[in-house]
DRENTORKOL-3810 file (N, C-alpha, C; in nm, 4 decimals):
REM DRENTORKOL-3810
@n.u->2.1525; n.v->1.0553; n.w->-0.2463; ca.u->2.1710; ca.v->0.9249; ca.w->-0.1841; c.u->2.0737; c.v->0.9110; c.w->-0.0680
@n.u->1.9508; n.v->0.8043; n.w->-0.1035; ca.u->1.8883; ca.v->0.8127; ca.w->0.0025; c.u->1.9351; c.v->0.7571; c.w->0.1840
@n.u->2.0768; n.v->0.6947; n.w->0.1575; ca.u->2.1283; ca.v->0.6978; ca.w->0.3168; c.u->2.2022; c.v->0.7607; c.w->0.3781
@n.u->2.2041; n.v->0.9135; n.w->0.2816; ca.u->2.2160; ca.v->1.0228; ca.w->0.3958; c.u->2.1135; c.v->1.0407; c.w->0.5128
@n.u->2.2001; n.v->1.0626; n.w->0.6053; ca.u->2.1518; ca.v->1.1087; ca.w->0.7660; c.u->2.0814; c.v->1.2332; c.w->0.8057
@n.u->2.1226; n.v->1.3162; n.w->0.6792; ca.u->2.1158; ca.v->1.4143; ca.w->0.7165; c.u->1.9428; c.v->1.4361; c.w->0.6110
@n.u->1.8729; n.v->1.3815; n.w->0.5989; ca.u->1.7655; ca.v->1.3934; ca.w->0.5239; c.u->1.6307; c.v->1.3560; c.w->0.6876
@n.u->1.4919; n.v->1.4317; n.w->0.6948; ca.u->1.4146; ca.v->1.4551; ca.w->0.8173; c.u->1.4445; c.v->1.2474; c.w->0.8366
@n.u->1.3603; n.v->1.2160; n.w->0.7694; ca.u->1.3726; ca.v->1.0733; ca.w->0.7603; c.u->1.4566; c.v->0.9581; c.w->0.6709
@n.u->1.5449; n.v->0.9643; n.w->0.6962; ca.u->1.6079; ca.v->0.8646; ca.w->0.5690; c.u->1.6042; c.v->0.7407; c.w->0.5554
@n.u->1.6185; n.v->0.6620; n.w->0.4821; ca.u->1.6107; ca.v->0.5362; ca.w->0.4468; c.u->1.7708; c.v->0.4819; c.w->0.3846
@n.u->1.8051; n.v->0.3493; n.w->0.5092; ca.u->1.9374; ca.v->0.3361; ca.w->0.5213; c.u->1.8802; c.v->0.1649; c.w->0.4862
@n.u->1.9552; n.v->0.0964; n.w->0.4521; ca.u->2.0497; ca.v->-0.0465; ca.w->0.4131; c.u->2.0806; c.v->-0.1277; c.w->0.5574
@n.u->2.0006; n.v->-0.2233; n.w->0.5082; ca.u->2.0368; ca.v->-0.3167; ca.w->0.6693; c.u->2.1611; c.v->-0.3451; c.w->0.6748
@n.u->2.2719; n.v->-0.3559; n.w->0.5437; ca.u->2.3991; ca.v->-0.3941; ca.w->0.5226; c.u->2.4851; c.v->-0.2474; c.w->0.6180
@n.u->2.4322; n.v->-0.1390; n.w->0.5807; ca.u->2.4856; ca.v->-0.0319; ca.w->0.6444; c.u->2.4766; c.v->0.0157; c.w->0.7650
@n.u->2.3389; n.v->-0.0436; n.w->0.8310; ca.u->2.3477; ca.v->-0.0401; ca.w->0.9845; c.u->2.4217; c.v->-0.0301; c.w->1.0513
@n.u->2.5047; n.v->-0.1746; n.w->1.0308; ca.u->2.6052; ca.v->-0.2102; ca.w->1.1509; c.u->2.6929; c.v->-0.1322; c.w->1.2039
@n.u->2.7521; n.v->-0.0167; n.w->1.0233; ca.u->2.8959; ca.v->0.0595; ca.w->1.0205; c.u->2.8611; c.v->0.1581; c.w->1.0486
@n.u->2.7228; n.v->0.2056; n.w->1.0992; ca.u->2.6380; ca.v->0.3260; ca.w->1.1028; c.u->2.6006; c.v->0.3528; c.w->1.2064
@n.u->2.5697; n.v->0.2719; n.w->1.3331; ca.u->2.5259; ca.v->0.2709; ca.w->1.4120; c.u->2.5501; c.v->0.3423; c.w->1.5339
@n.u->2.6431; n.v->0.4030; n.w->1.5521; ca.u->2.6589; ca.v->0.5413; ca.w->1.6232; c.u->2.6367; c.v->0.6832; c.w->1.5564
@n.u->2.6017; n.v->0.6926; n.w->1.4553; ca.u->2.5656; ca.v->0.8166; ca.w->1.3995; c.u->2.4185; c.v->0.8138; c.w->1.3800
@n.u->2.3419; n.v->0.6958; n.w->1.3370; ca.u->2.2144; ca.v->0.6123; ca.w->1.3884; c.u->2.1465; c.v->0.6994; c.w->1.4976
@n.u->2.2258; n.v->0.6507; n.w->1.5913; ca.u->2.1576; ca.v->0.6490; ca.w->1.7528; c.u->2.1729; c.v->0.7961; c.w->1.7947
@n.u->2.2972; n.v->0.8533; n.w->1.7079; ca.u->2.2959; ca.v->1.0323; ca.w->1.7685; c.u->2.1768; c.v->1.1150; c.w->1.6833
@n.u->2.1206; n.v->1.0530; n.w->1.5841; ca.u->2.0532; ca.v->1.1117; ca.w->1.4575; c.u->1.9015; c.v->1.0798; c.w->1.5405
@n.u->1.9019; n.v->0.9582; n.w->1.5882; ca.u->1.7656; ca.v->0.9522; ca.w->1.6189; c.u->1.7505; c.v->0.9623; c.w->1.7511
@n.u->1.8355; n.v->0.9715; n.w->1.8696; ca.u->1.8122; ca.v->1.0286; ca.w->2.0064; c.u->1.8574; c.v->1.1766; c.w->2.0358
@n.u->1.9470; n.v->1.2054; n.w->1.9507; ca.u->2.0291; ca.v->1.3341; ca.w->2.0251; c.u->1.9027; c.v->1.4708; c.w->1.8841
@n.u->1.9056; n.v->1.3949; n.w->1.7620; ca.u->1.8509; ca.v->1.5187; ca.w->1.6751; c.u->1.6667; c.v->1.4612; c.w->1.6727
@n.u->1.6673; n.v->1.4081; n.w->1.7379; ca.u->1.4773; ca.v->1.3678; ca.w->1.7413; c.u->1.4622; c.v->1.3484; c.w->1.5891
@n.u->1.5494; n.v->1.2772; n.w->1.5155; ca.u->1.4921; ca.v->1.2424; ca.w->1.4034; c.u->1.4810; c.v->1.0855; c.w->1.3727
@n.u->1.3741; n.v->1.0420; n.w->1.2811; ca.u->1.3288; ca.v->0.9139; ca.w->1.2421; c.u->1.4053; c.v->0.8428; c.w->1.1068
@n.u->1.4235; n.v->0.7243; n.w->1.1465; ca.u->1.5123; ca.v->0.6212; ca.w->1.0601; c.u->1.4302; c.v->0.4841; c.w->0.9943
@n.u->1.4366; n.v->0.5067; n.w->0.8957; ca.u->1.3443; ca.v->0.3952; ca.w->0.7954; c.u->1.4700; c.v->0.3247; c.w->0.7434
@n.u->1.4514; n.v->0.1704; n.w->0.8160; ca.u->1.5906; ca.v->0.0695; ca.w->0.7882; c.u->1.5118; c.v->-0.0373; c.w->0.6805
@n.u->1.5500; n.v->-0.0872; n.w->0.5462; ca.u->1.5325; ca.v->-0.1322; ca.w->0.4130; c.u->1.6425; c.v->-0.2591; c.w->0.4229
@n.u->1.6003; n.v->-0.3864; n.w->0.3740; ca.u->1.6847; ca.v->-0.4592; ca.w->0.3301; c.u->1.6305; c.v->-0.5227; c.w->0.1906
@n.u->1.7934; n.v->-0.5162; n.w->0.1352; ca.u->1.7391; ca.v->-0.6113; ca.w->-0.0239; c.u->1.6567; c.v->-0.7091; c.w->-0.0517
@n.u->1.6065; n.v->-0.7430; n.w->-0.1010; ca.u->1.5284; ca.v->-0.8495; ca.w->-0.1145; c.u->1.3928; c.v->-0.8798; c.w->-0.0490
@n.u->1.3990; n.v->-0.7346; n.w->0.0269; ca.u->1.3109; ca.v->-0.7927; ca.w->0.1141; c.u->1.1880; c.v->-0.6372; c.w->0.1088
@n.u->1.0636; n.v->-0.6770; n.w->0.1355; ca.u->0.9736; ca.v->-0.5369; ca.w->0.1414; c.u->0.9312; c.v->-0.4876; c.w->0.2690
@n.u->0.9845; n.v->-0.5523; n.w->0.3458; ca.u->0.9245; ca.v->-0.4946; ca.w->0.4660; c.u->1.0384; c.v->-0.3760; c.w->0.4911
@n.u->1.0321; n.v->-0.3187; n.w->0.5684; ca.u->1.0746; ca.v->-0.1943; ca.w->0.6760; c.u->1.0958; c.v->-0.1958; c.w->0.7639
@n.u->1.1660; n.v->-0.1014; n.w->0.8493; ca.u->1.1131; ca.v->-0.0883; ca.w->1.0192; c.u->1.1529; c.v->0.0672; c.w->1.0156
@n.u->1.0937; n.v->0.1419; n.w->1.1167; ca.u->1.1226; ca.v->0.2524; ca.w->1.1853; c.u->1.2519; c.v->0.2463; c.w->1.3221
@n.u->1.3170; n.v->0.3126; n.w->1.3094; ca.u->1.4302; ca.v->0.3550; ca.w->1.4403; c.u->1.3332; c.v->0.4757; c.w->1.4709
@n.u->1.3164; n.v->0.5033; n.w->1.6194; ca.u->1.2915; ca.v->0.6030; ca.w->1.7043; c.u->1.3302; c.v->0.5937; c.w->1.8305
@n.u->1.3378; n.v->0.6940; n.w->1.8783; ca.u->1.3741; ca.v->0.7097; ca.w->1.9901; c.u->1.2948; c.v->0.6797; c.w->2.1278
@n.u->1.3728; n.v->0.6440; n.w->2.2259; ca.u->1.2366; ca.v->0.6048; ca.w->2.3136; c.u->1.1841; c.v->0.6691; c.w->2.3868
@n.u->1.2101; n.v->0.7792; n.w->2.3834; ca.u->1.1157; ca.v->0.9339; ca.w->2.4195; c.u->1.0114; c.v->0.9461; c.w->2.3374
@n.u->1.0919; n.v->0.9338; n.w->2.2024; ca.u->0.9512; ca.v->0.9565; ca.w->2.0950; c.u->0.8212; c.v->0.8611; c.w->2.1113
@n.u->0.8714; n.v->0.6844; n.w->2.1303; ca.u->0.8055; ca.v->0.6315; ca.w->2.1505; c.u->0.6562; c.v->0.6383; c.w->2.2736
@n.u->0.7762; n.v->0.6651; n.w->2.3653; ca.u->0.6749; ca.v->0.7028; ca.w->2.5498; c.u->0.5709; c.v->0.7969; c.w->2.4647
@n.u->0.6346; n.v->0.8774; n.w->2.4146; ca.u->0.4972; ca.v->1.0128; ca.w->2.3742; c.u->0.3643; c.v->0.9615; c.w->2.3146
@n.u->0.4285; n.v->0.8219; n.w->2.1651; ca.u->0.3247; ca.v->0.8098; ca.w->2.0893; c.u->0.2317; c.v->0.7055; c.w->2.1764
@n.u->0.2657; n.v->0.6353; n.w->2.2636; ca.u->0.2180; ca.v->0.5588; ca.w->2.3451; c.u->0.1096; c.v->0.6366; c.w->2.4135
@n.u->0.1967; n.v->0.7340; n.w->2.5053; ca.u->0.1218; ca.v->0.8070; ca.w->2.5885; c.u->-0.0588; c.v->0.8386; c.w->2.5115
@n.u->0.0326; n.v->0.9856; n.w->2.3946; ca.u->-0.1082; ca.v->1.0098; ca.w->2.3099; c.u->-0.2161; c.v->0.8700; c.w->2.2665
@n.u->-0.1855; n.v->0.7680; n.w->2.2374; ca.u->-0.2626; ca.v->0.6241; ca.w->2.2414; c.u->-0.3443; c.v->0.6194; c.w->2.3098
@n.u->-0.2795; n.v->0.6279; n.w->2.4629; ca.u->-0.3525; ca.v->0.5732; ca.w->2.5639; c.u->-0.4715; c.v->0.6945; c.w->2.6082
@n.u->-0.4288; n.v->0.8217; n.w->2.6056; ca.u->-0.5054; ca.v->0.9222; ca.w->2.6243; c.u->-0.6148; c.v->0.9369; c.w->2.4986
@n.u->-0.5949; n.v->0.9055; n.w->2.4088; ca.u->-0.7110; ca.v->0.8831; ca.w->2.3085; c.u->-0.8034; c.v->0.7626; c.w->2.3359
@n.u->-0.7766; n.v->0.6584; n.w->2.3874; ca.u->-0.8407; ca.v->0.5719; ca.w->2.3691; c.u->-0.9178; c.v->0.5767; c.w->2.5098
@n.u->-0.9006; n.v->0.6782; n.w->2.5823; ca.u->-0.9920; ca.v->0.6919; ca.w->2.6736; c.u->-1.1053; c.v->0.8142; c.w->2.6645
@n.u->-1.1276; n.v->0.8644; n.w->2.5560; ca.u->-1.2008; ca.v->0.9910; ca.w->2.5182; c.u->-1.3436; c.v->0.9131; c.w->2.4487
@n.u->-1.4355; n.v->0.9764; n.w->2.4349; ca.u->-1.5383; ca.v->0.9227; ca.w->2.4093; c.u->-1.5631; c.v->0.9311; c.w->2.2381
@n.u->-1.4585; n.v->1.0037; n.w->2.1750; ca.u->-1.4515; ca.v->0.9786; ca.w->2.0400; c.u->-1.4078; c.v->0.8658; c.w->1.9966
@n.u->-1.3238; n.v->0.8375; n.w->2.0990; ca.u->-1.2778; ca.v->0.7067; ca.w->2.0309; c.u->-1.3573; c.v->0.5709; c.w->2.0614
@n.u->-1.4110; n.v->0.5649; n.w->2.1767; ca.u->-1.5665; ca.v->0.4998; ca.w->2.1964; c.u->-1.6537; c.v->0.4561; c.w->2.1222
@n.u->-1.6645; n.v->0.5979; n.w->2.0295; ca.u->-1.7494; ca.v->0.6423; ca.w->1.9145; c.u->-1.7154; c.v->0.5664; c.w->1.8142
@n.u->-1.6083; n.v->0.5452; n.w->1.7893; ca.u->-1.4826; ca.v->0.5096; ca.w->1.6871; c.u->-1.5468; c.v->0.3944; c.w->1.6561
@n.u->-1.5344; n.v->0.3130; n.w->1.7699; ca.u->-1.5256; ca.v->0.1684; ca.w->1.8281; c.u->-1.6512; c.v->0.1184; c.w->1.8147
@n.u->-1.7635; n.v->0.1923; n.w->1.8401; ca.u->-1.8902; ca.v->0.1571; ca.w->1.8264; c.u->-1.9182; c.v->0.1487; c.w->1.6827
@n.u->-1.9263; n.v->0.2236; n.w->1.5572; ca.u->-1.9189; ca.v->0.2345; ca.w->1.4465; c.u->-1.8438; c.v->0.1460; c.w->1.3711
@n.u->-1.7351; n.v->0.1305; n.w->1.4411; ca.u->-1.6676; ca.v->-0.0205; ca.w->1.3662; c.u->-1.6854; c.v->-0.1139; c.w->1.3975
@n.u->-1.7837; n.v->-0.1676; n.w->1.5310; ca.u->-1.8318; ca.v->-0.2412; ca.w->1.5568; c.u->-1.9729; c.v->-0.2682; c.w->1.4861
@n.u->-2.0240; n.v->-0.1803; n.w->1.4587; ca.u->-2.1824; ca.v->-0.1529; ca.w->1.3303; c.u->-2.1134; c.v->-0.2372; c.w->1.2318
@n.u->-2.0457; n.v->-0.1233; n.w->1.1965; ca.u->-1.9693; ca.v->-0.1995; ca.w->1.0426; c.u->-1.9525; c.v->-0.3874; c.w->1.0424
@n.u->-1.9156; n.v->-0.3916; n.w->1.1233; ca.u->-1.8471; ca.v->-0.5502; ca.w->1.1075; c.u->-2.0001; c.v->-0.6082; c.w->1.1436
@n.u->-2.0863; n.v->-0.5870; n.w->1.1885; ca.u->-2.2265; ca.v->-0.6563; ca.w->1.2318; c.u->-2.2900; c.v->-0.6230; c.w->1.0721
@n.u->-2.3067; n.v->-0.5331; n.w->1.0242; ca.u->-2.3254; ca.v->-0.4949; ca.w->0.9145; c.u->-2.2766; c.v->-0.6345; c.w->0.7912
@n.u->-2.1736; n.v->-0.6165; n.w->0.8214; ca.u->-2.1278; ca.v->-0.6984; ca.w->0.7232; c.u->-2.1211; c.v->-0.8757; c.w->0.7431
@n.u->-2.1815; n.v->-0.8860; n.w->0.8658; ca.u->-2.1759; ca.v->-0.9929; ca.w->0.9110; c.u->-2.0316; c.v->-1.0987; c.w->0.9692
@n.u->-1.9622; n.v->-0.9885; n.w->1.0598; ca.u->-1.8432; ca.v->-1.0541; ca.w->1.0350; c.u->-1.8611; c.v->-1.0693; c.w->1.2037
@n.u->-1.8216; n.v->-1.1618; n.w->1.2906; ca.u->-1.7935; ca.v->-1.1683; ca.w->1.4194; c.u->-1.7017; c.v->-1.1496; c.w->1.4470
@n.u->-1.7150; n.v->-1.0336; n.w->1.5847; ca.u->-1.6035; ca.v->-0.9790; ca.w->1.6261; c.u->-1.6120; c.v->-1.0029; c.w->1.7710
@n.u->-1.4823; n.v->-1.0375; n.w->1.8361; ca.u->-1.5105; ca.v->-1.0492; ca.w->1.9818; c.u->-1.3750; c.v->-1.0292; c.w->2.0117
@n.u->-1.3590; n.v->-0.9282; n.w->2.0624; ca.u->-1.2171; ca.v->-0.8375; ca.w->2.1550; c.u->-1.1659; c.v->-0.9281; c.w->2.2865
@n.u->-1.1058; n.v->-0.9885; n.w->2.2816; ca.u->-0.9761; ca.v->-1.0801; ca.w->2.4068; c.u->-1.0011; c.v->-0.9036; c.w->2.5029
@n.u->-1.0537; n.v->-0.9752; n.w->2.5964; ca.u->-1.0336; ca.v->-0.8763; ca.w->2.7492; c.u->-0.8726; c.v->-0.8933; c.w->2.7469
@n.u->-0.8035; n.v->-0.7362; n.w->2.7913; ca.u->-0.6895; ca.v->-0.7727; ca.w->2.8261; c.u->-0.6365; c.v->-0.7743; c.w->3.0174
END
């Protein structure tokens, strides 16, 4: 049954959320594990994580995007799109 809890990541039923939702929140804050929430009819997804987990992936983000690989990154996909003739212009934030 893929909405066992007890699987690294499981995939639970938006219908089942609601009745779930304290075993949810102990699964994905107390056991650092990730929750893939599914509704019928529908193809999209979402992830449950925790917001520790989150701060981290943020963090690593922000510390990458200040390294000169990722510079690198940026420059090359900036080729690319000139390459291909596509205009690109990045909103200052």
């Amino acid at each position: 049954m893929q909405e066992n809890i007890e699987h690294a990541f499981p995939t639970i039923d938006m219908t089942r959320v609601g009745r779930s939702m304290r075993k949810l929140h102990d699964h994905v804050c107390i056991n650092g594990k990730r929750v893939e929430i599914t509704r019928a009819g529908c193809t999209d997804r979402c992830v449950m994580i925790s917001k520790s987990e989150l701060d981290t992936l943020e963090n690593a983000l922000e510390i990458f995007s200040n390294t000169e690989e990722f510079g690198k990154i940026c420059a090359s996909l900036q080729q690319l799109l000139e390459t291909a003739g596509v205009v690109y212009h990045p909103q200052a934030q």
